[in-house]
N, C-alpha and C positions, 0 to 999 in steps of 0.2 A: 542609384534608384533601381527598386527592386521593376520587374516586369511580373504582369498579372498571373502569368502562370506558376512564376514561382514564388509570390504572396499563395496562390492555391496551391501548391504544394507543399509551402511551408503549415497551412493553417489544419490540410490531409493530415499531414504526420501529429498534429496539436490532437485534433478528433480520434484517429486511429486506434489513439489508446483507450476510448470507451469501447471498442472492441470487446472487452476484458469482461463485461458484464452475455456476451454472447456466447466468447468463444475462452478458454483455458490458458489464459498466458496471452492473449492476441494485443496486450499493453505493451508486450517486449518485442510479439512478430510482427507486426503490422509496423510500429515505427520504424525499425531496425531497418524491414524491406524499404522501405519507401526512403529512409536517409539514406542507406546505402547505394543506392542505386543513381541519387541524384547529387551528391554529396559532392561530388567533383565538379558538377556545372552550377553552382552555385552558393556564393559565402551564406547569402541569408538562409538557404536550405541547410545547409550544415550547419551553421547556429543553431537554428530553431530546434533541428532532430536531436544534438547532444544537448540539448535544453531539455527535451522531452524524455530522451533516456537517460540521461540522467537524475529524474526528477521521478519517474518509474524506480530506477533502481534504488536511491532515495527513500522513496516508501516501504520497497520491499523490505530491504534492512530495518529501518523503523518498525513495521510490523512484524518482522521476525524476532526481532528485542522483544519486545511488549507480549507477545504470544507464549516467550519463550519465558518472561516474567509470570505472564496467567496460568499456564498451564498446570505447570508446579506446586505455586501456591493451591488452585483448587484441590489437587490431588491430594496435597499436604493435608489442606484441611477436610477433606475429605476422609483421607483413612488413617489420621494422625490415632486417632480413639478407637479406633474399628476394633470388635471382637473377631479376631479373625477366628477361632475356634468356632465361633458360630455362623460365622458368613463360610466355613467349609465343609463344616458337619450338615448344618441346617438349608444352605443354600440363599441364605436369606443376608437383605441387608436393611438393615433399619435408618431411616434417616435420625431418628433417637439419639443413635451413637454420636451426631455430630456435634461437639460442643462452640457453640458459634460464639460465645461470649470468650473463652480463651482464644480463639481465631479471630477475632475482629478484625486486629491489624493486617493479616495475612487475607483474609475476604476483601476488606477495604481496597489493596492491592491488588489484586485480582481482579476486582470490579472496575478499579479507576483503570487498569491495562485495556480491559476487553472494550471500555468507555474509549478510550484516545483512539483502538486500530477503527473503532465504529467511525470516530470522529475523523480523522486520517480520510477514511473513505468517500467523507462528506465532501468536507473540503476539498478531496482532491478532483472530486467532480466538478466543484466552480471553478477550480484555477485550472481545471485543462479547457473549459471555455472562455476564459479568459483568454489565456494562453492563446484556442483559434481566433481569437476576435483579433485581437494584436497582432499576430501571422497575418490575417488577413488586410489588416490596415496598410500592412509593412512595418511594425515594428517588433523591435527585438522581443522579448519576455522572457526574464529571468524568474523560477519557480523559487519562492521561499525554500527555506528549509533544504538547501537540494545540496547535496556533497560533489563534487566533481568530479565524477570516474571516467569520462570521458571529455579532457582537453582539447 
């Protein structure tokens, strides 16, 4: 049976990662501090924190894929037609040049990527309150989706 303080400190480490909307990465410091520190006096603490980083790192990879899927593709289509002769000489770029109908499939892709990390962001807002809600009751919570990098 878990004791109340560390149902709170499990549900701290769940919350800590909306951090990340304040502070630059405060998804990876914040929990990282607070498991680490408690990790040794307590099995539910340590569950719940490699729950929670792993579930961060998780995303991260997920959004690195996806991003690393969009980027390209825009680009592609982007300057697949470009007159570069005129975008050097003249300094100009015309959105004209872009032929969207031969890019379809390459925008479509592009667009469903930039869609899922939008989506990603969403959802990962309700399962990290889920997440404290669970912490705080005393139970476990396992994140969807979540790869194991920490055992």
């Amino acid at each position: 049976m878990e004791t109340k303080n560390e149902k709170t400190i499990a549900a701290l480490t769940h919350l800590s990662v909306l951090s990340q909307y304040f502070i630059p990465f405060g998804n990876f410091i914040f929990p990282i501090v607070i498991w680490s520190s408690k990790k040794d006096k307590s099995e539910f603490i340590d569950t719940n924190g490699k729950h929670v980083i792993n579930f961060q790192l998780s995303l991260l990879l997920y959004s690195i894929v996806l991003i690393l899927i969009a980027v390209p593709t825009f680009i592609t289509v982007v300057f697949s037609n470009m007159n570069w002769n005129e975008l050097i000489n003249d300094h100009d770029f015309f959105w004209e040049g872009i032929n969207m109908a031969d890019n379809i499939g390459l925008i479509t892709l592009g667009i469903v990527s930039v869609l899922l990390v939008i989506l990603l962001k969403i959802v990962e807002f309700f399962l990290i309150i889920i997440g404290t809600i669970n912490a705080s009751n005393g139970k476990e919570y396992k994140y969807p989706l979540t790869i194991n990098f920490i055992k």
